[in-house]
C-alpha positions, 0 to 999 in steps of 0.5 A: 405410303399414300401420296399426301393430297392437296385441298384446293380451297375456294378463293374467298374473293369469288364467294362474294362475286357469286352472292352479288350476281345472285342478289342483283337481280332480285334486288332490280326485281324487288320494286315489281313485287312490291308493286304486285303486292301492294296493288294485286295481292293486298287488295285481293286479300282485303275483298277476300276479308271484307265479303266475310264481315256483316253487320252481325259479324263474320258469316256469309250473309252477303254471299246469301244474299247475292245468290237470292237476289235476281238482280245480282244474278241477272247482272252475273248473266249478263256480263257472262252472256256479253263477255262470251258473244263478243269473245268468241266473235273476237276471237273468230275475227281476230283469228282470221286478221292473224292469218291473213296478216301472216301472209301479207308482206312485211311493209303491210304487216308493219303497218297493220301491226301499228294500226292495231296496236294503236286500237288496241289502245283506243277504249274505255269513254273515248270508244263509247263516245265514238260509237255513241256519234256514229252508231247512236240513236242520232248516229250519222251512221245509224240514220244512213242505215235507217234511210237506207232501209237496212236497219230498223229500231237499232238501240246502242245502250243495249245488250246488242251494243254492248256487245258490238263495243265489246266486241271491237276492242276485243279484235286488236287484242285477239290478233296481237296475241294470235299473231305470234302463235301462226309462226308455229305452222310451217310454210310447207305442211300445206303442200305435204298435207296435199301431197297426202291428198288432204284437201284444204278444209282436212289440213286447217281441221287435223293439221292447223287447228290442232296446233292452234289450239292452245293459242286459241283457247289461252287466247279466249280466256284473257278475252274473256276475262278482259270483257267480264272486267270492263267497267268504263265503256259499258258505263259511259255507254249506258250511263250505269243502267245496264245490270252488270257486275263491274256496274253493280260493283262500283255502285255499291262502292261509290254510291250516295245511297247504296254504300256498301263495300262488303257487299261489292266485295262479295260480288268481286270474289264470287266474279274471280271465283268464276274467272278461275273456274274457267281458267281451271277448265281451259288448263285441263282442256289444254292438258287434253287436246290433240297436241299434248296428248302427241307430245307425251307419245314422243 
């Protein structure tokens, strides 16, 4: 005759406590995903919608007309073109300003640190107004250069100067993020890749730069998309006569002759359709580097 078994029942009290630890975070969370979807989500739906309604009904008649007009393509080259100059020249200083702050002490660290964060933060019409005093046509740096005979004919509400502007307040955000990326490389692969008889260039080219490289292209992208997405330094610079997408989109949404938002809208969607193309070209090249193809050999 089989031993009569015992069930052990759960405690009905426990199952109200484990609901509670489940649902206490979510309900802490919920204000973010309201905010995300109230200020994300819901207006990316309503550009999305909008570029589709012309006067004559649904259709892709602005899409048409963007791809047809030089001036809404040239605007596309040149926030392209300067987003990319002064990503790359941002992610070039700002990558050399990470290396060196890793070796630098620690009260120099804390103190770079904070004048970089406090730049990071310095943008928009405050910067261009800044620039505009020191690098404009009556610039004090500007006619100490002309009297020194360095520069001639440099014009700030220009390409050159969106670039310069753009550039600097890309380098703070390049190194922040890059900082953090350098603690993967250990103190003493330098001293192994001698001792293997790697000079110093081969260690920086198959060691360093391999193990950087997600760091580094992840970083190019958000810099690169914080460049395509400036609005208030380029226009407070150039006064809005520079043709670029964040220009043209804000004309067209809050002109007093050309009002129409469809058509911005239009100009927003084709722009974000390029930001996730890039973003789809740096995840396949992360897939593809040195240090992924290493990993799946373990």
């Amino acid at each position: 005759m089989m031993p009569a078994t015992t069930e052990i029942l759960p405690d009905h009290a426990t199952i109200p406590r484990r609901t509670r630890r489940h649902w206490l975070p979510a309900l802490v969370l919920l204000p973010f995903f309201l905010l995300l979807i109230l200020f994300q989500l819901a207006p990316m739906v309503w550009v999305l919608v909008g570029s589709f309604q012309t006067p004559d009904g649904w259709g892709l008649g602005y899409y048409r007309e963007i791809l047809n007009s030089p001036f809404y393509l040239q605007s596309f080259t040149n926030s392209l073109r300067i987003a990319g100059i002064a990503s790359l020249a941002g992610l070039a200083i700002g990558t050399l300003g990470a290396a060196a702050l890793r070796h630098s002490g620690e009260r120099v660290k804390r103190m770079l640190l904070a004048f970089v964060t406090m730049t990071g933060n310095f943008s928009g019409v405050p910067l261009a107004f800044a620039f505009i005093i020191i690098l404009g046509i009556n610039g004090a740096l500007t006619l100490l250069l002309k009297s020194w005979g360095l520069i001639d004919g440099f014009n700030l509400y220009s390409g050159a100067g969106l670039i310069l502007i753009y550039t600097y307040f890309q380098i703070p955000l390049a190194l922040l993020l890059l900082y953090p990326a350098f603690d993967a490389l250990q103190d003493d692969w330098p001293q192994a890749a001698a001792l293997l008889g790697a000079s110093k260039g081969q260690y920086v080219w198959q060691v360093a730069l391999p193990v950087l490289t997600p760091a580094l292209l992840g970083t190019l992208i958000i810099l690169f998309a914080n460049a395509v997405g400036a609005y208030a330094s380029a226009y407070a610079l150039t006064t809005g006569n520079f043709n670029l997408v964040t220009i043209r989109v804000a004309s067209l949404v809050s002109g007093d002759i050309f009002l129409e938002p469809n058509l911005a809208a239009a100009l927003a969607v084709i722009l974000m359709v390029l930001l996730g193309v890039v973003t789809a070209a740096n995840q396949w090249l992360l897939k593809h580097s040195y240090l992924a193809k290493g990993n799946s050999h373990e």
